[in-house]
VOBA-1610 file (N, C-alpha, C; in pm, whole numbers, padded with zeros to 5 digits, always signed):
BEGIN
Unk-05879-03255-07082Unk-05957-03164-07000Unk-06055-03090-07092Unk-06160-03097-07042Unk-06267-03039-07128Unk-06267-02880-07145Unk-06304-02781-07227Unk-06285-02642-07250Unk-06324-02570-07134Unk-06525-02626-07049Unk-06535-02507-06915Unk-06413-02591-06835Unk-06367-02674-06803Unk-06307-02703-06685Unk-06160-02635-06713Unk-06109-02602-06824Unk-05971-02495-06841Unk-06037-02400-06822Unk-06161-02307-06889Unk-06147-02157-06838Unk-06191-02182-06667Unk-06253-02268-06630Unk-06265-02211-06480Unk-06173-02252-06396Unk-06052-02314-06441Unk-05916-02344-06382Unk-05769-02288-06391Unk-05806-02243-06486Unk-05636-02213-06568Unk-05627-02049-06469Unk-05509-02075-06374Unk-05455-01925-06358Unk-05314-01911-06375Unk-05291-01808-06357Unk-05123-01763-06395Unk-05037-01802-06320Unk-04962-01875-06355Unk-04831-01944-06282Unk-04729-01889-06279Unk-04648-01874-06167Unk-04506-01774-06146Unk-04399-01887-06141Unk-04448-01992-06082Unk-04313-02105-06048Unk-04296-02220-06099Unk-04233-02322-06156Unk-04225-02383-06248Unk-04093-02499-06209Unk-04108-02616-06247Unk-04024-02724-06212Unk-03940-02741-06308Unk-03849-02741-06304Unk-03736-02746-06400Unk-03739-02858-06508Unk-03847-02953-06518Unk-03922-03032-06590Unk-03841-02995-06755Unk-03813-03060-06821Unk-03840-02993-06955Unk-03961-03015-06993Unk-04013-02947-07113Unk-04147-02949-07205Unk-04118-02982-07299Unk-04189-03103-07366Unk-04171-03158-07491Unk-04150-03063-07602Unk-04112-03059-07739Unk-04155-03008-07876Unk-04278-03091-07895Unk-04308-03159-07880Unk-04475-03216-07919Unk-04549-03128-07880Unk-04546-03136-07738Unk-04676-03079-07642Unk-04639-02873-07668Unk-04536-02856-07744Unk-04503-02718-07730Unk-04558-02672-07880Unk-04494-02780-07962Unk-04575-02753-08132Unk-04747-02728-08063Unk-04809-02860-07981Unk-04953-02810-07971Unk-05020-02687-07944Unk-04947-02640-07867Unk-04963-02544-07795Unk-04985-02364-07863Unk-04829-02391-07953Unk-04809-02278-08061Unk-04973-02324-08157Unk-04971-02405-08188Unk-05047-02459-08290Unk-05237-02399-08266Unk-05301-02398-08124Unk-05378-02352-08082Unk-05366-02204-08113Unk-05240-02125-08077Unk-05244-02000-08101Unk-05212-01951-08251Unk-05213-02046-08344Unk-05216-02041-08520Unk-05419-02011-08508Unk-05432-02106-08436Unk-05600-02136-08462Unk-05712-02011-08386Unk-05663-01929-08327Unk-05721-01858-08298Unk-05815-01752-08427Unk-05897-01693-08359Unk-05938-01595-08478Unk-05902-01493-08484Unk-05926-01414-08586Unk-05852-01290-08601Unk-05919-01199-08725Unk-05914-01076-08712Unk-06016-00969-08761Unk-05992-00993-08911Unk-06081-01065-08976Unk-06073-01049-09169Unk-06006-01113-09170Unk-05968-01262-09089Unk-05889-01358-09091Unk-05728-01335-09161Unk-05697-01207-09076Unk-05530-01179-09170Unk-05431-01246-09077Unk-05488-01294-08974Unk-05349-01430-08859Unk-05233-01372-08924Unk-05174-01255-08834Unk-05066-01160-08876Unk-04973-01210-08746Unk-04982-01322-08647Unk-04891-01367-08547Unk-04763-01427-08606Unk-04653-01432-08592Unk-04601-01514-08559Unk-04586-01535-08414Unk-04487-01667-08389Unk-04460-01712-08279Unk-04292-01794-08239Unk-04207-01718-08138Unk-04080-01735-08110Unk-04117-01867-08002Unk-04049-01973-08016Unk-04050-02040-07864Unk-03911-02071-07829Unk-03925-02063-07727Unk-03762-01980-07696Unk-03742-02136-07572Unk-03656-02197-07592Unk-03615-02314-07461Unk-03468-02280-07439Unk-03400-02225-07474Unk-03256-02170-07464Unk-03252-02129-07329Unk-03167-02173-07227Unk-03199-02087-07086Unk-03123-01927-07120Unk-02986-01921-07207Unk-02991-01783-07190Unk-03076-01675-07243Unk-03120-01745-07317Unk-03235-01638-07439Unk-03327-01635-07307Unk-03352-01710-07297Unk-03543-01715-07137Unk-03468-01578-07046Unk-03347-01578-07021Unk-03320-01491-06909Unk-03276-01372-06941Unk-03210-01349-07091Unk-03215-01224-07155Unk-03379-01183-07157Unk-03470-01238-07181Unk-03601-01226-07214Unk-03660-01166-07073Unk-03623-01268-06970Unk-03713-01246-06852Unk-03609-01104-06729Unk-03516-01075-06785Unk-03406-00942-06744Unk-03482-00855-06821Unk-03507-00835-06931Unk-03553-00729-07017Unk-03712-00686-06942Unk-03778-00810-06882Unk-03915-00739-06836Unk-03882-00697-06696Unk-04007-00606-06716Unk-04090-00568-06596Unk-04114-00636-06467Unk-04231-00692-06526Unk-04253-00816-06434Unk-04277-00977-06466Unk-04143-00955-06499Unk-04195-01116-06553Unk-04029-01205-06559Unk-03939-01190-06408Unk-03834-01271-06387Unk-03828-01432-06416Unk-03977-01437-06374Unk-04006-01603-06400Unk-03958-01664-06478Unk-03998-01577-06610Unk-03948-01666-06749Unk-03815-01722-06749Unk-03729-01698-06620Unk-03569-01750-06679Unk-03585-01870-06607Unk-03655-01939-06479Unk-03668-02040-06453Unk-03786-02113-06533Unk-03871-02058-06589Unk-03969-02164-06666Unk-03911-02251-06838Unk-03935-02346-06821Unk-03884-02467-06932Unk-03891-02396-07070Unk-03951-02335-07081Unk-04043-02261-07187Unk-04069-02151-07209Unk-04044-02050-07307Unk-04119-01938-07321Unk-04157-01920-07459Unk-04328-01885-07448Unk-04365-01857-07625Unk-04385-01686-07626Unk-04328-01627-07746Unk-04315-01484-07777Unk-04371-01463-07856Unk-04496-01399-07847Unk-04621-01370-07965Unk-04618-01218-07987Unk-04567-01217-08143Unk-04528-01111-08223Unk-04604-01115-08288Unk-04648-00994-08384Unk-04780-00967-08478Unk-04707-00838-08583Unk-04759-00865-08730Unk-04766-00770-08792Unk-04867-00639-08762Unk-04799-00561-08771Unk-04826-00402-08736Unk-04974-00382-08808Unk-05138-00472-08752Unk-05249-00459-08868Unk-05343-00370-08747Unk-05391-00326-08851Unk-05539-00262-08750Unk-05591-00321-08630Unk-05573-00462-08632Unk-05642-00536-08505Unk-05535-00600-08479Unk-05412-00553-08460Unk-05293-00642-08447Unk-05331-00682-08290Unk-05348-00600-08145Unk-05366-00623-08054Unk-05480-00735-08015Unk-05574-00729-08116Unk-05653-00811-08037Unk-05674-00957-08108Unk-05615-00934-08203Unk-05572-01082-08293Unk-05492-01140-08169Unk-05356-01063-08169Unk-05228-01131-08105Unk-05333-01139-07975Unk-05394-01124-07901Unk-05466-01141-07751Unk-05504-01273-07754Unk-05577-01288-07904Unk-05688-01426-07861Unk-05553-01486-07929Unk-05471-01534-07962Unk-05391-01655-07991Unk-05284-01622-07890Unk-05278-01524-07768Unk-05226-01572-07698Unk-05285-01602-07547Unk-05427-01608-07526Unk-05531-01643-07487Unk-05510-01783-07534Unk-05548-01815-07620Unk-05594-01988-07692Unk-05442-02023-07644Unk-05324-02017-07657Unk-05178-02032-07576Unk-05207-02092-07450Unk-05220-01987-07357Unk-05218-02024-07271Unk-05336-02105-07206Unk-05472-02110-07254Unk-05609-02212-07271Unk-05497-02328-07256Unk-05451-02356-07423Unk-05405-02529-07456Unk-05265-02551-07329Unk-05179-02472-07285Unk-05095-02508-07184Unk-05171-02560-07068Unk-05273-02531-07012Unk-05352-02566-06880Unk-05433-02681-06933Unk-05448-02742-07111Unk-05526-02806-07155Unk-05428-02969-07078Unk-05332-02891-07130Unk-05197-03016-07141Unk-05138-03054-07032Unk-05205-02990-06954Unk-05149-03005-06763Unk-05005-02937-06786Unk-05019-02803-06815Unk-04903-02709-06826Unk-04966-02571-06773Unk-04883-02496-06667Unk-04887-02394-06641Unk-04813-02263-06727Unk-04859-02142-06710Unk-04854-02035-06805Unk-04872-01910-06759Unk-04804-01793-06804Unk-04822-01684-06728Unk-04749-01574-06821Unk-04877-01511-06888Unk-04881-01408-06970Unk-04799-01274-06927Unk-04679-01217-07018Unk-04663-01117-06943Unk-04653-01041-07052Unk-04709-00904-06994Unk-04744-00760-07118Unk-04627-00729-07217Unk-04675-00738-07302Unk-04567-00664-07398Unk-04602-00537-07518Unk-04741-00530-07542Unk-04769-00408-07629Unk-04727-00296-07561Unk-04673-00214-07624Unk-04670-00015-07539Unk-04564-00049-07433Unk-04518-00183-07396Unk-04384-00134-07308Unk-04259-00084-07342Unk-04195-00019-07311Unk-04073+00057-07345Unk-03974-00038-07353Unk-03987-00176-07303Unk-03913-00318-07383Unk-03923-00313-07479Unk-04055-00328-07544Unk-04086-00433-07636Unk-03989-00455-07710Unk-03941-00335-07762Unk-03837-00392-07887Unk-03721-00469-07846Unk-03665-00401-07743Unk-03543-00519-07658Unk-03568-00681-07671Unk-03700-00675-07687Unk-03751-00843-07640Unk-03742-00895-07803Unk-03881-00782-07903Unk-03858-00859-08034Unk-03693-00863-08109Unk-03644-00780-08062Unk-03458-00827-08091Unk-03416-00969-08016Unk-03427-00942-07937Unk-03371-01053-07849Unk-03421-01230-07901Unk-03531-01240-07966Unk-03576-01352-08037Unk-03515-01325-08168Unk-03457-01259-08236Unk-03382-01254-08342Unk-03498-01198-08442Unk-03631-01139-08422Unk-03716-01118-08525Unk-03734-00993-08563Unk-03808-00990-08664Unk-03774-00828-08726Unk-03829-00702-08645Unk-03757-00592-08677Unk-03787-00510-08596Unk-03935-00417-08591Unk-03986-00467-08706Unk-04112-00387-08744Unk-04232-00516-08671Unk-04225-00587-08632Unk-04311-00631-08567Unk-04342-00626-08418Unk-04495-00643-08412Unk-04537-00582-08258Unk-04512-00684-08151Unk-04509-00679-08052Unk-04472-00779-07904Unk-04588-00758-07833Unk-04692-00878-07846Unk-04824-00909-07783Unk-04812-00910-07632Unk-04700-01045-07605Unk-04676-01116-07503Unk-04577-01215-07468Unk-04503-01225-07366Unk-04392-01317-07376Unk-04477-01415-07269Unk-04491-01553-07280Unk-04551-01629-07204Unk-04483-01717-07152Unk-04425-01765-07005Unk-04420-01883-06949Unk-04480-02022-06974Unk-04394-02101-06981Unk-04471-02206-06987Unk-04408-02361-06934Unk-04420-02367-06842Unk-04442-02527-06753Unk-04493-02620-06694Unk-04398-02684-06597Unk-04522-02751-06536Unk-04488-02715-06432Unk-04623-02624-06336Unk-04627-02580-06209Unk-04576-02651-06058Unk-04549-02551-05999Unk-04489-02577-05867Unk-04588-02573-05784Unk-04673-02444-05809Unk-04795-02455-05765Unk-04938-02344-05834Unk-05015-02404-05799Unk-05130-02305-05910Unk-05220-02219-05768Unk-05134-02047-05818Unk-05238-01988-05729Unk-05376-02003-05745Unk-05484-01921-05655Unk-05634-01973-05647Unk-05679-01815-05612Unk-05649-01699-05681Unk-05672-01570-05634Unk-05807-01569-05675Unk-05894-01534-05562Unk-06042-01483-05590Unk-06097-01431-05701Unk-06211-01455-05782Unk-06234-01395-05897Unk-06400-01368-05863Unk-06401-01218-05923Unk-06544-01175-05918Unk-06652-01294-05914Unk-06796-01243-05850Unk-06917-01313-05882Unk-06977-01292-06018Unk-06999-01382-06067Unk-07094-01317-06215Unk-07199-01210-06154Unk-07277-01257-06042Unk-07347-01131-06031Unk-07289-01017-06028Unk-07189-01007-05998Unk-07083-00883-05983Unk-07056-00791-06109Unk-07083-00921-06217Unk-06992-00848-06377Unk-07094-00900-06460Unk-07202-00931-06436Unk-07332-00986-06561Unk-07415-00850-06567Unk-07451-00755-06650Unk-07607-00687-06632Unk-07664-00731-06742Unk-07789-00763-06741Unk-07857-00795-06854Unk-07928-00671-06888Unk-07960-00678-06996Unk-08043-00568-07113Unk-07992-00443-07070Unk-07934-00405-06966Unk-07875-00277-06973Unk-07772-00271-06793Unk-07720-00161-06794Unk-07656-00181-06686Unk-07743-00157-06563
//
């Protein structure tokens, strides 16, 4: 699938077929979110991928909103060293994540983890150290079905040369 046809396709998936997901297609996947960029190139991510169903459901009990994860095949946990741009490093490699899952005919569904009063429950719960930050815990399968929720007009969100 070519790059515009993932961003103007890829949305967030809640439901997921009990399918397993390869380690191939899951190494790719992590592997996109190695390749992302990141401020003064310090790529301060690591990355948990969690296929264990009890770990997915300790994981997906601990959130908010994000039960899914205990039925999805997959979950990737994007942790970051504590850097000045830790947030928006960890964003775009877990952005480029979920890009290459919809690349791979895999559904995905980002759920918050900076500033939640989880987070740390979660970076314990992957066994990783405690001084690191929790970007995002992500779903990842193959969909049951792909919502189609309305998205702004560019005319809506474009101003040129000024607002």
């Amino acid at each position: 699938m070519d790059a515009m046809t993932v961003l103007t396709t890829r949305r967030s998936v809640r439901k997921y077929k009990p399918d397993p997901v390869s380690r191939e297609l899951l190494e790719k996947i992590v592997d996109a979110g190695r390749l992302a960029p990141s401020a003064r190139n310090v790529q301060p991510w690591s990355f948990v991928v969690v296929t264990d169903p009890a770990t997915r459901k300790r994981i997906a009990d601990i959130t908010e909103h994000g039960k899914f994860i205990a039925d999805a095949p997959a979950c990737i946990v994007v942790l970051s060293e504590d850097t000045k741009y830790y947030l928006e490093d960890g964003s775009a490699a877990t952005t480029n994540i979920c890009n290459a899952a919809a690349a791979l005919g895999l559904g995905s569904c980002w759920v918050a983890g900076d500033k939640k009063p989880y987070a740390p429950d979660i970076v314990a719960a992957c066994g990783a150290p405690a001084d690191l930050k929790l970007i995002a815990s992500i779903s990842i399968g193959y969909a049951v079905e792909v919502p189609s929720p309305a998205k702004k007009t560019l005319a809506e969100v474009a101003h040129w040369e000024k607002w």
